[in-house]
N, C-alpha and C positions, 0 to 999 in steps of 0.2 A: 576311375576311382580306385585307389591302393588298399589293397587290405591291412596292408601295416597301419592306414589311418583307425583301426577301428579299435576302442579303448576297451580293457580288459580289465579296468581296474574296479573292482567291487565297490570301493567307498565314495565315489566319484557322482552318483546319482541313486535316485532309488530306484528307476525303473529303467528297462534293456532300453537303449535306441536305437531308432530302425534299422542301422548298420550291423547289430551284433542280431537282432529277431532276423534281418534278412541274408546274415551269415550261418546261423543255427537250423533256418530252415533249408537254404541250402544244402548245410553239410550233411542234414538229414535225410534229402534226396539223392546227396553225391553216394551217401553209402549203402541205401536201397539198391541205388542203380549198381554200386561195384558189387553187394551181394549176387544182386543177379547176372551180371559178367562172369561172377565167378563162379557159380552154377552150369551158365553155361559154355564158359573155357573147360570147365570138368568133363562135360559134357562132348567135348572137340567142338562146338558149334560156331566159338571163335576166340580167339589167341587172347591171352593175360594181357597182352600191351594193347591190345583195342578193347578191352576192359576196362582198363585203368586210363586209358586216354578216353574213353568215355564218360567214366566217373569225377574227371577233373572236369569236363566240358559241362558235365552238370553242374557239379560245383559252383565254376566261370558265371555260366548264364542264368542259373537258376538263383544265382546271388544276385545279378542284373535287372532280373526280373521281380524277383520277391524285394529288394528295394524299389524298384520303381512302383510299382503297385504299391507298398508298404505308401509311398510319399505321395502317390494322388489317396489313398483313401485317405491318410492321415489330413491331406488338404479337405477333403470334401467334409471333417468332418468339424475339424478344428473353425471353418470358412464360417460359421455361422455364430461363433463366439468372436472372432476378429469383427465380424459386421458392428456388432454391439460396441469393442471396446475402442475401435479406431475411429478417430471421428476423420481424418480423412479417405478421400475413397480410393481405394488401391485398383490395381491395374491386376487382371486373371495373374501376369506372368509375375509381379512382383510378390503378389499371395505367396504362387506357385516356389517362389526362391524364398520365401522367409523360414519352409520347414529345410530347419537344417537338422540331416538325418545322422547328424554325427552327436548330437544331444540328446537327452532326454526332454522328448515333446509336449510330456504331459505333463513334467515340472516347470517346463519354460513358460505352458499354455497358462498352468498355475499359479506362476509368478506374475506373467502380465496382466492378470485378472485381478489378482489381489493388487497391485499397482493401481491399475484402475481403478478399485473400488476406493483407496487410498485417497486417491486423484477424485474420487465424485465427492467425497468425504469432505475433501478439503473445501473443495470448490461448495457445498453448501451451506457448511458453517461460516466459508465467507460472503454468501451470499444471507444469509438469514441473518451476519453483521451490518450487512450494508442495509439492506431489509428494516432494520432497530433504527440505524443510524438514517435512514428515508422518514422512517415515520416521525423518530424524533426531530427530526429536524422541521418537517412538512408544521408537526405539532409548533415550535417554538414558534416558526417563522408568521403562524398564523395567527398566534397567542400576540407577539409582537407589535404587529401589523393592526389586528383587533384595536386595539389600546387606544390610539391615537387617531382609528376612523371612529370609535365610537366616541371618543373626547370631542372629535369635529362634528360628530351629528348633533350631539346633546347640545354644544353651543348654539350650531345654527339654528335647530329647533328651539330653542328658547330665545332665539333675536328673533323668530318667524311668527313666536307666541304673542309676542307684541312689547316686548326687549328693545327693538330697533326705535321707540319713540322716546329713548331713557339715553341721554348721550354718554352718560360715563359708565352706564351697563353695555352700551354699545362695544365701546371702544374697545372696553376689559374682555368683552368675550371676541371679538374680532381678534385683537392680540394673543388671547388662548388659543384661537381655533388656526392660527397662521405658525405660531410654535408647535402645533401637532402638527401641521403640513411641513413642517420644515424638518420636523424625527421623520416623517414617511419618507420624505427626503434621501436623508441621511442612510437610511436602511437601504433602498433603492441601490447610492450611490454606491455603499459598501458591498452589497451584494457582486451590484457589475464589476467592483472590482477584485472579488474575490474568485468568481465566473472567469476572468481573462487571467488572473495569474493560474490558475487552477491549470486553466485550458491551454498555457503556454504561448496567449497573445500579447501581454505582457511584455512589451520589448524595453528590455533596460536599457538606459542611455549611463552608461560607463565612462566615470570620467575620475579623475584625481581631484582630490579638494581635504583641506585640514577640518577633521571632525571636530576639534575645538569651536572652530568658527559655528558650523552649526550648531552645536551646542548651545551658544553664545547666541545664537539666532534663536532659538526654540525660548529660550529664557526670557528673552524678551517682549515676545510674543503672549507667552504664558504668565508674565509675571503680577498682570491684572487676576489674574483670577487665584493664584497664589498667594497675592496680600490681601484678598478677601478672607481667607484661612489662614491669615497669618504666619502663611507656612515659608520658608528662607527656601530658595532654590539656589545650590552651592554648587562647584566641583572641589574637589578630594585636595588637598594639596599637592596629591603628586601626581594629580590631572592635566598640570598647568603646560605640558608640553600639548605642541599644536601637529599633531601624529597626518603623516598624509594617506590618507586611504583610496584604494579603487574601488565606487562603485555608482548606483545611480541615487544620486543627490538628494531630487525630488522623494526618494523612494525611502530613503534613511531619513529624510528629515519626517515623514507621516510616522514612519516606525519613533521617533524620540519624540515627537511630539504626542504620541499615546500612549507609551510608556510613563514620560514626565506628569502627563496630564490624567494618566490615573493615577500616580504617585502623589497628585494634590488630592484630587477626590476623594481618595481614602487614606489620606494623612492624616493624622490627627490636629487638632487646634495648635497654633505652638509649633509644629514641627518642622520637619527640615528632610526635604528633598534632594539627597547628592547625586552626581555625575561622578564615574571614575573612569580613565584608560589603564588597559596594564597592556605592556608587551608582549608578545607574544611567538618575538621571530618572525614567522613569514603572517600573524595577523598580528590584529588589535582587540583585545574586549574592552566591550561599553560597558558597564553596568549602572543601571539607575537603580536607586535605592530610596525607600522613604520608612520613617518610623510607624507609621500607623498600623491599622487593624490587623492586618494582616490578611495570612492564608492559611484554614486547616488544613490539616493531613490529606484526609479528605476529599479535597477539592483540589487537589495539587495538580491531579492525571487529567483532569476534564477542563482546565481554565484555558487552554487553549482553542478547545469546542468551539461552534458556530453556537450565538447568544446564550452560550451558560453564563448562570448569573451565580454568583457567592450567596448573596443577601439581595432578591427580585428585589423588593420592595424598595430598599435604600438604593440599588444602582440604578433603578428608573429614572428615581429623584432626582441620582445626579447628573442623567443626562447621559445620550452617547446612543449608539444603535443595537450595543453587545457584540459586534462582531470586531472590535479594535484590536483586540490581540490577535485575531486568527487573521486577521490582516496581517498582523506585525509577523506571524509564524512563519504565514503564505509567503511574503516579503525577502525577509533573512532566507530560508529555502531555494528560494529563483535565484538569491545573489553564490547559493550550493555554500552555503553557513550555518551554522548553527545558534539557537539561545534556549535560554534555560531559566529558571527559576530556583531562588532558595526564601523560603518564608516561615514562619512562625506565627500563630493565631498570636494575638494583641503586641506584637515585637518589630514588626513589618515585613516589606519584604524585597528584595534583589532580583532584577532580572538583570540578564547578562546575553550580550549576543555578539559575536565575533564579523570582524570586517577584512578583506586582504588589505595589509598596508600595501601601499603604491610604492614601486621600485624605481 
């Protein structure tokens, strides 16, 4: 080890490192030791050049020595706050190599500590997120679930009461209580598959197809429940090109069909429903648009949540599991895309979500 390596420079740290403490106490023995050389060279007892080749040999070894001491005590002592802050487990000799004696040890120890505390900081305000986001969820999912087994009890016990001797009370609660089994359903199935894309089991089947067409598919599909709301389901005029996109089919046609099909649900009477594509270079954006209620401020950050609801009471009514959009998020995400939302309380509102056009 060179002693040219050892830093002299005052601004550099706040406290010695064990290089410059095990060169000070060194040089404070080399010059003990040439005192007394030179005592007794005065003396004749023995010659100035084995004096001073003495006083360097101190110097040499007693710099050798007082760092290595210096770097096991500074190990033994430091070794119990490394226990704490390293979650894996080190090897004696690795410990042993990480005091580097050319730094200040007690600011380094300082820094990794506060690091760490950093590091537990982080790590529990995200856990006290996910924590919120447990319980809220645990809450929704139960509240949800709730609804629809308690609709199913109350009917069967009222056909059990003696309902079942009444054929068109029969019927009507039998038909209520198979429309609650079929939202239980619907929850289930959205669940599992918010579970597999989450979990990356989800395997997209990637393929080229003009998104106009499905468009045109979705429309057709929906368009019974649309002229019930006499709502127009339209594309843009400058939709009309038939754009070819790479992705999985099945998977954008669920996403435009619950986009579209909440765009009827919360259309207003009268309204109208559009489709647009823009260009994009190497993508495409969708955007479905309808004139109705809209979205507050408010609610803007949380509508893509697992069953956040706008208005519970009115999106019951109209049906659906509450989990359609974080489908659609889950969905555009796996395809590594994006979508967005622009709305306005009673104006409507735009979602938008990007496709790779196909080369």
């Amino acid at each position: 080890m060179s002693l040219a390596n050892i830093s002299t420079d005052p601004n550099k740290s706040k406290n010695p490192t064990p290089q410059q403490i095990a060169f000070f106490a060194a040089g404070v023995s080399s010059v003990i030791v040439g005192l007394l050389c030179v005592v007794l060279a005065f003396f004749g007892e023995m010659s100035y050049w084995a004096g001073a080749l003495s006083a360097l040999t101190t110097l040499i070894v007693g710099y050798v020595v007082f760092l290595q001491y210096l770097r096991r005590y500074i190990y033994r002592k430091i070794k119990l706050v490394y226990k704490t802050i390293h979650q894996q487990k080190l090897t004696p000799e690795e410990k042993y190599k990480s005091v580097n004696v050319r730094e200040d040890i007690i600011e380094q120890v300082e820094e990794d500590v506060s690091n760490w505390i950093q590091e537990q900081n982080l790590q529990i305000a995200e856990l006290k997120r996910f924590d919120e986001y447990r319980q809220r969820f645990l809450g929704d999912i139960s509240h949800e679930l709730k609804t629809p087994i308690f609709n199913i009890q109350g009917y069967l016990e009222t056909l059990l009461d003696g309902a079942l001797e009444d054929e068109k009370v029969k019927r009507k609660y039998v038909e209520k209580a198979a429309k609650n089994v079929e939202r239980l359903n619907t929850i289930v199935e959205d669940l599992e598959s918010i579970a597999r894309l989450e979990n990356g089991k989800e395997v997209l089947d990637m393929q080229v197809f003009g998104i106009l067409d499905l468009v045109n598919e979705v429309f057709d599909e929906l368009e019974m429940k649309a002229h019930q709301k006499d709502i127009q389901l339209k594309l843009k005029p400058a939709a009309s090109a038939n754009f070819m996109v790479l992705a999985d089919r099945e998977n954008i046609r669920q996403v435009l069909i619950n986009l579209v099909n909440n765009s009827i649900k919360y259309g207003k009477e009268n309204g109208t429903s559009k489709v647009a594509f823009y260009d994009m270079d190497t993508n495409i954006l969708i955007e479905v648009a309808d004139d109705g209620i809209g979205i507050s401020e408010d609610h803007m950050h949380r509508i893509f949540e697992r069953f956040y609801r706008i208005d519970k009471s009115r999106s019951r009514q109209a049906g659906g599991s509450g989990l359609g959009l974080s489908i659609v998020k889950h969905i555009i995400e796996a395809h590594e895309q994006t979508i967005n939302v622009r709305s306005s309380a009673d104006l409507g509102s735009t979602f938008g979500f990007t496709l790779a056009k196909a080369k």
